[in-house]
C-alpha positions in Angstrom: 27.5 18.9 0.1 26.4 17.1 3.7 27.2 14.0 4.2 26.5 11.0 6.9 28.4 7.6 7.1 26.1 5.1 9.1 27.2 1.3 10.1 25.2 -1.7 10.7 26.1 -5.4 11.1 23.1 -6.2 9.6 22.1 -4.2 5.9 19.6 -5.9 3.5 21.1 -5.3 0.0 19.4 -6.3 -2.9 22.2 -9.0 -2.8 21.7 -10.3 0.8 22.1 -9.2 4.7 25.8 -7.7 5.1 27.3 -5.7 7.3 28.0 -2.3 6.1 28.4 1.6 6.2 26.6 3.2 3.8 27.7 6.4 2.9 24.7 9.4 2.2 25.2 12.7 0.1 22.7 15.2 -0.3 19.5 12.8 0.5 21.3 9.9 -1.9 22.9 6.6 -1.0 26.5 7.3 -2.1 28.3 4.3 -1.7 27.4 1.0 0.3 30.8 -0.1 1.7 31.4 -3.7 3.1 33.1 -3.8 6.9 33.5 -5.9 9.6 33.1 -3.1 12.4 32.0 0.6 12.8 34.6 2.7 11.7 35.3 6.3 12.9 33.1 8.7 12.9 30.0 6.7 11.5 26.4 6.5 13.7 26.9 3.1 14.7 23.7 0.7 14.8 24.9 -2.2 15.3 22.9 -4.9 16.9 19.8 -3.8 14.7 18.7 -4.2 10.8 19.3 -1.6 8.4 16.7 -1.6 6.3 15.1 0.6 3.1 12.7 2.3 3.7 8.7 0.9 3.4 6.5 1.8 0.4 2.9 1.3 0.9 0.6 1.3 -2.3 -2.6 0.9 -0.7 -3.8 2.5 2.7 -7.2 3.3 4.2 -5.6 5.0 6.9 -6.4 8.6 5.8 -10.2 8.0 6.1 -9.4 6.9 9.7 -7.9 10.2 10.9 -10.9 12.6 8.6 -13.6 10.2 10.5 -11.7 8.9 13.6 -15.6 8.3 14.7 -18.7 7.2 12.9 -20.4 11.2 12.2 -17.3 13.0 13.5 -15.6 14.7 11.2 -11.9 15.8 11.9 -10.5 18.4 10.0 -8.1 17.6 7.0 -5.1 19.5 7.2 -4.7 17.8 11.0 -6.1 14.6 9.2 -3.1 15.0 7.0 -0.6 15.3 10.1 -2.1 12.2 12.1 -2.1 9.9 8.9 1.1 10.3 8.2 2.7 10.4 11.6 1.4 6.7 11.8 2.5 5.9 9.0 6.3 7.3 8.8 6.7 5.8 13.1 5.8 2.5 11.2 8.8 3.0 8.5 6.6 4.1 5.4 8.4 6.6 3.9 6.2 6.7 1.1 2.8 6.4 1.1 0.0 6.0 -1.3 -3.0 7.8 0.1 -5.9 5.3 -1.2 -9.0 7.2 -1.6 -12.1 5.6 -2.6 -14.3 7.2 -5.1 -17.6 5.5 -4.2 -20.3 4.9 -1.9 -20.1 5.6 2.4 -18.4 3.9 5.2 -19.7 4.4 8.5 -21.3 7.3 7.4 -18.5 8.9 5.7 -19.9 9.9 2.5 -16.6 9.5 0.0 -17.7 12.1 -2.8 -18.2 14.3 -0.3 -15.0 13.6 1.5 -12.7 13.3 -1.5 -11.9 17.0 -2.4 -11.2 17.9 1.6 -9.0 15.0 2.0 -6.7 15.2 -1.1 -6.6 19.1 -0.4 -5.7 18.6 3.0 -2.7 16.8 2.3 -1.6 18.5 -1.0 -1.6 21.7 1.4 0.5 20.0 4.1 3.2 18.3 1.8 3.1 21.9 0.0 4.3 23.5 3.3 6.5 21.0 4.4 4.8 19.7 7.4 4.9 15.7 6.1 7.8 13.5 6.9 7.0 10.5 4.4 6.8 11.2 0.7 2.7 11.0 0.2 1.3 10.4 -3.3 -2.2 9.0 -4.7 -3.9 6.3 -5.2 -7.6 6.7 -6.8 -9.7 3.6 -6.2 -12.3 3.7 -9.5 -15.8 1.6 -7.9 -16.6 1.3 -12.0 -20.5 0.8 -10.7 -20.5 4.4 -9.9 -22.5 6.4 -12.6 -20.3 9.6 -11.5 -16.9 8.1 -11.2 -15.3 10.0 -14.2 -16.8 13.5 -12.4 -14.9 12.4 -9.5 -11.7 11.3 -11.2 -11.2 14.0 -13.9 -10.3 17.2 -11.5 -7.2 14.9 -10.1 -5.8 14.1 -13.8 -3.2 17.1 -13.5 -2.1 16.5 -9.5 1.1 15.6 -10.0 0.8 13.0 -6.3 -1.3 10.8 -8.5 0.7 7.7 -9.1 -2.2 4.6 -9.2 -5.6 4.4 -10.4 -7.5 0.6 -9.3 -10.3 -0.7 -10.8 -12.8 -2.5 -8.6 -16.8 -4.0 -8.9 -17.5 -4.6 -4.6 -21.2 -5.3 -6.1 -22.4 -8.1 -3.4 -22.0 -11.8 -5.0 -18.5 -11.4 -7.1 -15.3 -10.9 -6.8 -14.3 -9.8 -2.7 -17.8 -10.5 -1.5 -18.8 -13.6 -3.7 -19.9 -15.2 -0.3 -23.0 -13.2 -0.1 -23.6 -15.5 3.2 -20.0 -14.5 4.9 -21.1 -11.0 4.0 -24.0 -10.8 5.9 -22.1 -12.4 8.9 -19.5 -9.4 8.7 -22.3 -7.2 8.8 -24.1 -8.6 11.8 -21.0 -8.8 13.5 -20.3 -5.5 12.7 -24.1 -4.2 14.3 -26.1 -4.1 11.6 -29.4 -5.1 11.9 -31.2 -7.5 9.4 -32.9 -4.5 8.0 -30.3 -2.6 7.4 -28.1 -5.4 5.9 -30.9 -6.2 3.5 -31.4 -2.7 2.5 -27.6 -2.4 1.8 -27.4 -5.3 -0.2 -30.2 -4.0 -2.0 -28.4 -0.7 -2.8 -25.3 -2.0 -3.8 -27.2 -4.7 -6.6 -29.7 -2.0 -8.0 -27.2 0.5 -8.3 -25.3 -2.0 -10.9 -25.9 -1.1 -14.2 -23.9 -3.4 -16.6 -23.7 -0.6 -18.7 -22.4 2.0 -17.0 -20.0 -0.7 -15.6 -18.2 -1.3 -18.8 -18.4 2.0 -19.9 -16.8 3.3 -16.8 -13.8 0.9 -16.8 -13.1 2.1 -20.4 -13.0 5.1 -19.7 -10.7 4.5 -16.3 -7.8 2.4 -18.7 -8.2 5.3 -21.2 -7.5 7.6 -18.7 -4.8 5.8 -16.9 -3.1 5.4 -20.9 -3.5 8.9 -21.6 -1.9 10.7 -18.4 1.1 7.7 -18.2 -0.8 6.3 -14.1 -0.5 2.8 -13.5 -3.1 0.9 -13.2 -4.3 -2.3 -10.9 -7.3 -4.8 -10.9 -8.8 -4.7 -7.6 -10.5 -8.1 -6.2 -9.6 -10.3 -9.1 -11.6 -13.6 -9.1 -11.2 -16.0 -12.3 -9.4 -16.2 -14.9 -11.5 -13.9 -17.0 -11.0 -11.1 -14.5 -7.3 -11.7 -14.9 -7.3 -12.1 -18.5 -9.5 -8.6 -18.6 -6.9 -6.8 -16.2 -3.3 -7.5 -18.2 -5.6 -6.7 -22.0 -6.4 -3.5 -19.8 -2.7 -2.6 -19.3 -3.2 -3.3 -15.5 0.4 -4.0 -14.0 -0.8 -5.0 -10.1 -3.2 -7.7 -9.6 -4.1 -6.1 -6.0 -5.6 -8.6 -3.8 -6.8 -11.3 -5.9 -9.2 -13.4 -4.2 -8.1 -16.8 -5.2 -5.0 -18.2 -5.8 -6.3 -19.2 -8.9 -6.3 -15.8 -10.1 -2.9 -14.8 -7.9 -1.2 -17.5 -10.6 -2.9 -16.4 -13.5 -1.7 -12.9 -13.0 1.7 -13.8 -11.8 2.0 -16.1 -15.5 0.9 -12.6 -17.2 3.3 -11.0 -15.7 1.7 -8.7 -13.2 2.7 -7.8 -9.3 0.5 -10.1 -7.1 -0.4 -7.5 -4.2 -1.5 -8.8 -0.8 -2.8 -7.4 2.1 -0.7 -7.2 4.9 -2.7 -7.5 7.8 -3.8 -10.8 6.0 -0.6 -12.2 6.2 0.0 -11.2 9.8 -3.3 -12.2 11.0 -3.2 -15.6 9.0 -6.3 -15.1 6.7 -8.1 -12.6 5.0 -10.8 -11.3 7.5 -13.6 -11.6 4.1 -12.6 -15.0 4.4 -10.8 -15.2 0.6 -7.4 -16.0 -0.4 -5.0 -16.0 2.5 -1.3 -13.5 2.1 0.2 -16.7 3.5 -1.1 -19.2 1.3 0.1 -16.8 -1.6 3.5 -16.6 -0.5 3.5 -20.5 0.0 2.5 -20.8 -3.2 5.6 -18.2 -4.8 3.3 -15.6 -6.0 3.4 -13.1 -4.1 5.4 -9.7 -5.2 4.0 -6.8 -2.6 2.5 -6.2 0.9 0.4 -3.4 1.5 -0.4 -2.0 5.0 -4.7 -1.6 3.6 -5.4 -1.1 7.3 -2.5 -1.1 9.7 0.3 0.5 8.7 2.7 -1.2 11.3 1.4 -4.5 9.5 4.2 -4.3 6.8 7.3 -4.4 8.5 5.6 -7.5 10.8 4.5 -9.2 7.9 8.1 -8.9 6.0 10.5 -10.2 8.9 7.4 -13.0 9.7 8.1 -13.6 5.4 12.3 -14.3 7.3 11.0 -16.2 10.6 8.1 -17.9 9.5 8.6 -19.4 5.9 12.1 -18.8 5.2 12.4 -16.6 2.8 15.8 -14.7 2.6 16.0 -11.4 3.8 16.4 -9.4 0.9 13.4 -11.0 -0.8 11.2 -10.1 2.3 12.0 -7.0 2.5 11.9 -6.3 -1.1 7.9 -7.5 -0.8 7.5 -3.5 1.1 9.7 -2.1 -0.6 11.8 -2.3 -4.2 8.8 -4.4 -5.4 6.4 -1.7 -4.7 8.5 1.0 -6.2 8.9 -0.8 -9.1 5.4 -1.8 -9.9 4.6 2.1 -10.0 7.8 2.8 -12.0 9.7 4.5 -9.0 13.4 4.1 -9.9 14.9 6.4 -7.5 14.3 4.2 -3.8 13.4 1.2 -2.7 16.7 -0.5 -2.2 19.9 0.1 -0.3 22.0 0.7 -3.3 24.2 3.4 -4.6 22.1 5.9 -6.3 19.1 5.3 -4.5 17.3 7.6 -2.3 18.4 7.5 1.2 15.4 6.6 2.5 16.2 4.0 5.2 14.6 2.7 8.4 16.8 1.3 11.3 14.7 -1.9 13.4 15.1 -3.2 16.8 13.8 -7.1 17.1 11.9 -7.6 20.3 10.3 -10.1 22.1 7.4 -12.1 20.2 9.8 -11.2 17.0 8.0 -7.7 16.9 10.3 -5.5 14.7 10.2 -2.0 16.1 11.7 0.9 14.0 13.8 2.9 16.1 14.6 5.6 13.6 13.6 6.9 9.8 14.9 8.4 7.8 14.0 10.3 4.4 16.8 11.7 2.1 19.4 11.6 4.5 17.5 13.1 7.0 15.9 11.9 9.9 12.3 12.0 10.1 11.4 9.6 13.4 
């Protein structure tokens, strides 16, 4: 049996911010003992917050390191590596890889893409090169006639923890301001041509059909193999209404606050973006992270694009609005865990994993983790 006593004036419990030693055995928070001072022979980090460590349900960031440039390729394994470097330096010590079963992004064709990138890392975490805990999250574009192709040789990979369902069909839901679409496009490069002929693509590939059908057959799926499942891009009530008969426990993203409410009543985990938050809007221009945690309905922050996002977003939850710290905090982590039925981390309590991250506050209020560990051990 190892075991590791560390101090801090400054632990966020479930309960509140004490200070503390929590004792670790074998990867496992032992005991969380109240004290005024570091006692002998315990790491001593006082002066900086002792925190759990992060749990992010929904990352791009994968596709970044397989295509760091528009055409380039990188390969997957080393894809693997990079992705989870950034995300484990930003205190994510678990990560769910969110990989999109639809379409292209700057040239990244996603069907293509898939079975390299979920190989890649099932290889790396198999030899032991990761240092967060990486699982999946399949994102299920229902408007796809070969989504169920594409989703059934993952039912038995035992990383899959999430499955989302999600229409981005131009004129609904995320992009319902065809106009403010268009603008993101331009400013993005594109040319008029090539934004009409994308727009054009993404409405005549839309069969209502094979839209029903395939989100059917994605809440089956997710009932049979015992996955969670979120709504994507919720808009109105209906969509809401649809999402909890569907057995959807996250409502991730939800475009208005309308629907962040509605979901909330039902008794879902209201998911926000949180670059959103930091950057003080949603860069689509729909509902804003802040005006969602303003408003008390907001459960989760997800790092979507910038993994160092999270742990800005949930000490700017302390700084900015008040909220207390173990309610911030629990926004990136416990409520995360939760929402995907992970029982075993996600708090600094006895019994939990010791998965914890140690921050330094520095100037502008950036929180910088200075070291992370997983199970007892550190990993950063």
């Amino acid at each position: 049996m190892t075991e590791t006593r560390i101090f801090s004036d400054q632990v966020i419990t479930p309960t509140g911010q004490i200070a503390a030693e929590l004792v670790l055995r074998d990867g496992v928070i032992a005991a969380v003992e109240a004290r005024a001072s570091a006692p002998a022979g315990a790491i001593d980090w006082t002066g900086d917050v002792l925190i759990a460590g992060l749990i992010d349900i929904h990352t791009d960031n994968l596709e970044k390191h397989y295509q760091p440039r528009p055409g380039a390729l990188w390969d997957a394994y080393g894809a693997a590596l990079a992705h989870d470097g950034q995300c484990v330096t930003a205190g994510i010590t678990t990560v769910l890889d969110s990989l999109s079963l639809h379409g292209r992004k700057d040239g990244l064709d996603r069907k293509d893409a898939l079975g390299p990138m979920i190989g890649g890392m099932d290889q790396a975490q198999l030899d032991g090169a990761l240092r967060a805990d990486h699982l999946l999250h399949l994102r299920c574009e229902v408007t796809n006639p070969e989504l169920l192709n594409l989703l059934e040789p993952h039912a038995d990979n035992p990383r899959l923890k999430l499955l989302s369902v999600m229409d981005h069909t131009p004129g609904q839901r995320q992009t319902a301001n065809v106009d403010r679409l268009q603008e993101r496009m331009a400013a993005a490069g594109r040319s008029p041509d090539e934004i009409d002929e994308m727009l054009a693509r993404r409405h005549s590939g839309r069969d209502p059909g094979v839209t029903y059908d395939n989100r059917r057959k994605v809440v089956a799926f997710a009932r049979e193999y015992g996955v969670p499942l979120a709504a994507h891009d919720d808009e109105t009530l209906e969509h809401v209404e649809e999402a909890h008969d569907d057995g959807c426990v996250i409502a991730e993203f939800p475009v208005t606050l309308t629907a962040a409410r509605r979901a909330r009543e039902l008794g879902m985990f209201v998911a926000m973006g949180a670059p959103n938050f930091v950057r003080g809007g949603s860069h689509s221009g729909n509902l804003s992270a802040r005006e969602s945690a303003q408003a008390g309905v907001l459960d989760i922050l997800a790092s979507d694009y910038v993994p160092l996002s999270m742990l800005r977003s949930a000490f700017m939850l302390i700084d900015d609005l008040g909220w207390a710290p173990q309610a911030a905090m629990a926004t990136v982590s416990s409520a995360p865990a939760r929402s995907l039925g992970l029982k075993d981390r996600g708090e600094i309590a006895a019994g939990q994993r010791a998965d914890l991250v140690r921050v330094s506050r520095r100037s502008q209020g950036w929180p910088v983790p200075v070291e992370v560990w997983r199970q007892g051990v550190r990993v950063a």
